[in-house]
N, C-alpha and C positions, 0 to 999 in steps of 0.2 A: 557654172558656179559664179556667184555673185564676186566681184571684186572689191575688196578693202576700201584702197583708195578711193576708189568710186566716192562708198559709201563715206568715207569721212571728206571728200571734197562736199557731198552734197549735204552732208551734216553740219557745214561751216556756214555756207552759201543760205541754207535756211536760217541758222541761229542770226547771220547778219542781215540779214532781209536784201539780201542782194550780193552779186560777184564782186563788186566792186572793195567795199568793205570786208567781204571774206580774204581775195588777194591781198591785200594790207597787214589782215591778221596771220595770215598762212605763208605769204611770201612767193606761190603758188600765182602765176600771171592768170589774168582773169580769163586769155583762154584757153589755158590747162583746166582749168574749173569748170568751164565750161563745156569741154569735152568728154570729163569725167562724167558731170553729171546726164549729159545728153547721153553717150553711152548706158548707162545706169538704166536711165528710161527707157531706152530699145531693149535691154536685156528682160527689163520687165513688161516689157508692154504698155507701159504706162505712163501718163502724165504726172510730174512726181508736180512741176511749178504750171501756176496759172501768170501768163506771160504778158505784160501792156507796156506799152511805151514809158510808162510815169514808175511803174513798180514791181514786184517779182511776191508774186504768194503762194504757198502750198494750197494743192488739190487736196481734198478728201483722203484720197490716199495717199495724195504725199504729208497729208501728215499721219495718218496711223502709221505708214513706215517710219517716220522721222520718230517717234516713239519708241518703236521696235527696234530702230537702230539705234538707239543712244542706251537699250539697253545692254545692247550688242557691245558697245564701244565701251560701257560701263564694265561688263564681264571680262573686256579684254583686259583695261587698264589694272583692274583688280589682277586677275591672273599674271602680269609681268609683274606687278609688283609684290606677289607672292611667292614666285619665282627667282627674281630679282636680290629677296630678301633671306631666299632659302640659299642661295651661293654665297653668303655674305656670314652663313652661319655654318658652325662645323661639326656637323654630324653626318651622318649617315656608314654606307658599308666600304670599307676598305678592303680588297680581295685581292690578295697574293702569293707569291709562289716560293720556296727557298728550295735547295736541297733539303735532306733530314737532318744532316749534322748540324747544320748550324742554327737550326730552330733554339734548341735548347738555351746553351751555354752566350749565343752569340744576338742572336732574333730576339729574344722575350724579354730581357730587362729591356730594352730598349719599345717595342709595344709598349711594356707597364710603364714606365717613364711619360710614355706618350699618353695612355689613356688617362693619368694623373693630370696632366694640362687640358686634354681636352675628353673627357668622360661618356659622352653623347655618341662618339665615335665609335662604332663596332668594326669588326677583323672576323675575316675568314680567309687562315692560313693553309694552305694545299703544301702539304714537303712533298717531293718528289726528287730523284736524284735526277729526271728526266729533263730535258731542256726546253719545259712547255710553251707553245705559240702562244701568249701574251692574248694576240689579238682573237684567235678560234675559242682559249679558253677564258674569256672575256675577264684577265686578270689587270688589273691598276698598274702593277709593279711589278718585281722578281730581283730578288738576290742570286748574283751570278760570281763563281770565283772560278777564275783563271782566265786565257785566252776569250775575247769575244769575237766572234763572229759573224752575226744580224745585222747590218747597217741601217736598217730599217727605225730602230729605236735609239732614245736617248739615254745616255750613259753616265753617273757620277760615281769616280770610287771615292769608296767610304772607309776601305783601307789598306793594306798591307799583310798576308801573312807568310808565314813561313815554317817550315817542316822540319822537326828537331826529331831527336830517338829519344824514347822513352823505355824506361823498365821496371818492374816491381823493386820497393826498397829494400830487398834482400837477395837482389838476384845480383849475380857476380860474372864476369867474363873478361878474359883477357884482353887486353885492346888487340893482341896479335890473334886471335881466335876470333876478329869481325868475318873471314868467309867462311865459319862453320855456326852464325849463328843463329839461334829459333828465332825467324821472322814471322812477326805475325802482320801477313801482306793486306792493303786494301785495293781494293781489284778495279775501282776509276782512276784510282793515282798510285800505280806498285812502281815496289822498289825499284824497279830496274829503270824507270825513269823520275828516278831523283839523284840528283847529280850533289852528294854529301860537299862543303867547304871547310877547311879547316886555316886558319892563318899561313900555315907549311902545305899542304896538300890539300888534294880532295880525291874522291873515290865514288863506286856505286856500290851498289848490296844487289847481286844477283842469282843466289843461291836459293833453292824451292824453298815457298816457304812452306811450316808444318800447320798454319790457317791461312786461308784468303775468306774475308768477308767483303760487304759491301755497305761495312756499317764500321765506321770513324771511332763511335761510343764503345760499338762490341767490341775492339780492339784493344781499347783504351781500359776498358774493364778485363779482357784475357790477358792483356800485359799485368795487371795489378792481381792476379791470380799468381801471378809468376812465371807466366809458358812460354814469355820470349819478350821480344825485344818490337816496338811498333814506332811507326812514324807518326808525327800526331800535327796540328798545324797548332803553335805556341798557344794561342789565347785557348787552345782545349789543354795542352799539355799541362799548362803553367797552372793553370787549374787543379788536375790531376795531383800534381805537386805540393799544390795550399792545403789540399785534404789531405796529405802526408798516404797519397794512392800508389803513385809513382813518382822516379825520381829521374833526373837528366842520365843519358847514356852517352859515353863521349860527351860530351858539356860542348865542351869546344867545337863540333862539327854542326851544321845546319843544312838545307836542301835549299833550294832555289826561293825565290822568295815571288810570293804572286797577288797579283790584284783581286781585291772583293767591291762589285760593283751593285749599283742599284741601279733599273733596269726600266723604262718603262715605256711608255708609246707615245708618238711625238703627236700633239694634238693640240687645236688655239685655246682649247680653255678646259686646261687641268680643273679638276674638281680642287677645291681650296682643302678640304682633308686630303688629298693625296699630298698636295704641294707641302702642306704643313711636317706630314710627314716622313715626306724625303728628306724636307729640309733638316728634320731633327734625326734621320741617321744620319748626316752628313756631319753634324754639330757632336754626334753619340762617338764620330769615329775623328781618325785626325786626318788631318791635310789631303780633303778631297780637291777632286781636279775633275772637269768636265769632258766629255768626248762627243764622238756621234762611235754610237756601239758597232 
């Protein structure tokens, strides 16, 4: 296969009618030029310069090459700078991963916000409550909450949340009757490891519950039915609350409070729509910090 360099040393050396003048222009010592292009000729078989003491001219063939290569050189330049031009602009596909809960309530104003600044921009969101490989499932990003443990990737959280009880606005219970109550459990994060705070105490909820789902929302809607009592992470709860769904249970008591991070693969040149927007859940959420995940 023919070589590059080669070919643009000897595209120089011709346009100047000699090595001398080409070195000058290129910077390229006249016998680096000279090697390139002498190589050049052996790989083709060919005389590219007719060679005299006083002057350096192209052969017959070295000039139809010299043609055929300056269109060569012409298709590249256009290609980087088409290239070049397309990193500089912000469109294309953003492809990433959240669990399911947090699509909704947490994920999509934050897309819409973003598609609003940059429009061009498409999304293809995968939920999965699964901890998908990034790099096998050839995703941009991923929204991860709680412990990480990939080192592999780079990590910004984006925020804070935290695990309140929630219950239908008509539903009653004694605060002495918390170990006989209807829990309605979530089976990635159950009760039995969340460690309740109260100013004076804290406590667990360990008692069966009468649902385990694996869905944050369904809970959050069988509490608002009235069948029990659910843990909810605040920015879903507080929610729940605005639509007058559910209301705080124990007010005063909370659960451990855990990082929501944004996820992605460590790499020299982020696409500028990814970069833009990480940047803007970062800007969506408060007082992000950087890590290696």
């Amino acid at each position: 296969m023919l070589n590059l360099q080669e070919i643009f040393s000897f595209i120089e050396v011709a346009k100047e009618n000699g090595f001398s003048k080409a070195s000058q222009k290129t910077g390229l010592p006249k016998s680096t030029l000279s090697r390139h292009v002498q190589s050049l000729e052996e790989r083709l078989a060919l005389n590219l310069f007719q060679r005299t003491t006083r002057k350096l001219t192209l052969t017959p063939a070295g000039e139809d090459f010299f043609r055929q290569a300056q269109s060569l050189t012409n298709a590249l330049e256009t290609l980087e700078k088409n290239f070049s031009h397309r990193s500089q602009k912000v469109e294309g596909l953003i492809r990433m991963t959240c669990p399911r809960d947090m699509a909704g309530m947490m994920l999509a104003p934050s897309i819409h916000s973003f598609k609003q600044l940059y429009p061009h921009v498409r999304f293809e969101l995968v939920l999965s409550d699964e901890r998908t490989d990034l790099i096998d499932a050839r995703m941009d990003l991923a929204l991860r909450a709680g412990k990480l443990s990939d080192s592999s990737f780079i990590a910004k959280k984006i925020m804070e949340v935290q695990f309140c009880l929630y219950c239908a606005r008509d539903f009653s219970c004694e605060e002495e009757n918390k170990d006989h109550l209807p829990l309605i459990d979530f089976s990635r994060r159950p009760f039995e490891r969340l460690v309740f705070k109260s100013p004076t105490r804290k406590f667990t909820l360990k008692q069966t519950p009468i649902v385990l789902t694996n869905s944050l929302v369904a809970n959050a809607e069988l509490a608002a039915q009235g069948m029990g009592v659910c843990a909810l992470p605040s920015y879903m709860g507080d929610k729940y609350v605005e639509e007058k769904k559910l209301k705080p249970f124990l007010a005063e008591c909370a659960a451990m409070i855990e990082p929501v991070h944004v996820i992605y693969p460590a790499q020299a040149h982020l696409p500028k729509r990814v970069r833009l927007f990480i940047d803007h859940l970062v800007k969506e959420f408060s007082n992000p910090s950087t890590s290696k995940a």
